[in-house]
C-alpha positions in Angstrom: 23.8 -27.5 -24.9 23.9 -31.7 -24.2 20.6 -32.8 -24.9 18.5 -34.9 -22.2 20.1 -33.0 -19.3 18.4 -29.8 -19.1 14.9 -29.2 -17.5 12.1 -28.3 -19.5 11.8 -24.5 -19.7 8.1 -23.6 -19.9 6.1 -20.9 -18.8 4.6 -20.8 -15.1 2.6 -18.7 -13.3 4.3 -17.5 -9.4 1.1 -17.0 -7.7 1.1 -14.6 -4.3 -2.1 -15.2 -2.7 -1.3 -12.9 0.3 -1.3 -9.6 -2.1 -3.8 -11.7 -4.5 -1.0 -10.6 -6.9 0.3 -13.6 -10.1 2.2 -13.3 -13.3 3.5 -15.7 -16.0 6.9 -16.1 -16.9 8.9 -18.8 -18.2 10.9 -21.1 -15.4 12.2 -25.0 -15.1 10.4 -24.7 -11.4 7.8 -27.8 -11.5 4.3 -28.3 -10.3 1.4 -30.5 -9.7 -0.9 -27.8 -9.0 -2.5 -25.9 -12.2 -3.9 -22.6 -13.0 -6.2 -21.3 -16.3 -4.5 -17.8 -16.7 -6.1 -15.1 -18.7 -5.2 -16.0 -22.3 -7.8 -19.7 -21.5 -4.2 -21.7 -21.5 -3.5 -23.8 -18.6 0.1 -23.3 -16.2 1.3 -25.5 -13.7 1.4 -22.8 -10.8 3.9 -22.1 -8.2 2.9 -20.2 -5.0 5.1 -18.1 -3.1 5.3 -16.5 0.3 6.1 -13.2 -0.8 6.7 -11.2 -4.3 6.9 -7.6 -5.5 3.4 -7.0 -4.7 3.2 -7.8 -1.2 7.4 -7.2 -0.2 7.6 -4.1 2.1 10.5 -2.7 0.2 8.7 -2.6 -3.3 5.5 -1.5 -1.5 6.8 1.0 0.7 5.7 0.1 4.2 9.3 -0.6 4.8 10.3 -0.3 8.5 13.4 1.3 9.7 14.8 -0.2 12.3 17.2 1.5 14.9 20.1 -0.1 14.9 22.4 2.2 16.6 19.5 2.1 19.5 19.8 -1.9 19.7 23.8 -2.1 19.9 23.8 0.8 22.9 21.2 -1.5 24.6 23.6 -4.5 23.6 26.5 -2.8 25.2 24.6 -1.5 28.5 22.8 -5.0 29.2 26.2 -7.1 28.6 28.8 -4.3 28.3 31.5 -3.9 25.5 33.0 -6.5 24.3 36.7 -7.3 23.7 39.7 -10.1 25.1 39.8 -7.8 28.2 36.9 -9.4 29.7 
């Protein structure tokens, strides 16, 4: 590796306040904000809209969406498609 061209690689804490969910990993992502995590070090931390703990896939409130419904209602409301129109 060329030295003086990489970011620093440090750890971080990702911080999802919605599901009041954090963890600590290492990452070159930057921050002014800081966080005292549970080993008494301080992390610059990152927050984020939406992680593991709060994603409807990984939580399993997944909706499932009828798609076949919505193109039927596509095709009655502006009919089918195609260079015959």
């Amino acid at each position: 590796m060329k030295r003086g061209i990489h970011p620093a690689y440090r750890p971080v804490v990702f911080r999802d306040r919605a599901a009041d969910f954090a963890f600590l990993t290492r990452s070159t992502a930057t921050s002014d904000k800081t966080v005292e995590w549970e080993d008494g070090n301080t992390y610059p931390v990152i927050d984020v809209e939406i992680s593991s703990a709060s994603h409807p896939f990984y939580t399993g409130t997944q909706r499932v969406l009828d798609t076949a419904g919505r193109v039927e209602r596509f095709e009655r409301r502006y009919g089918r498609g195609g260079s015959n129109q």
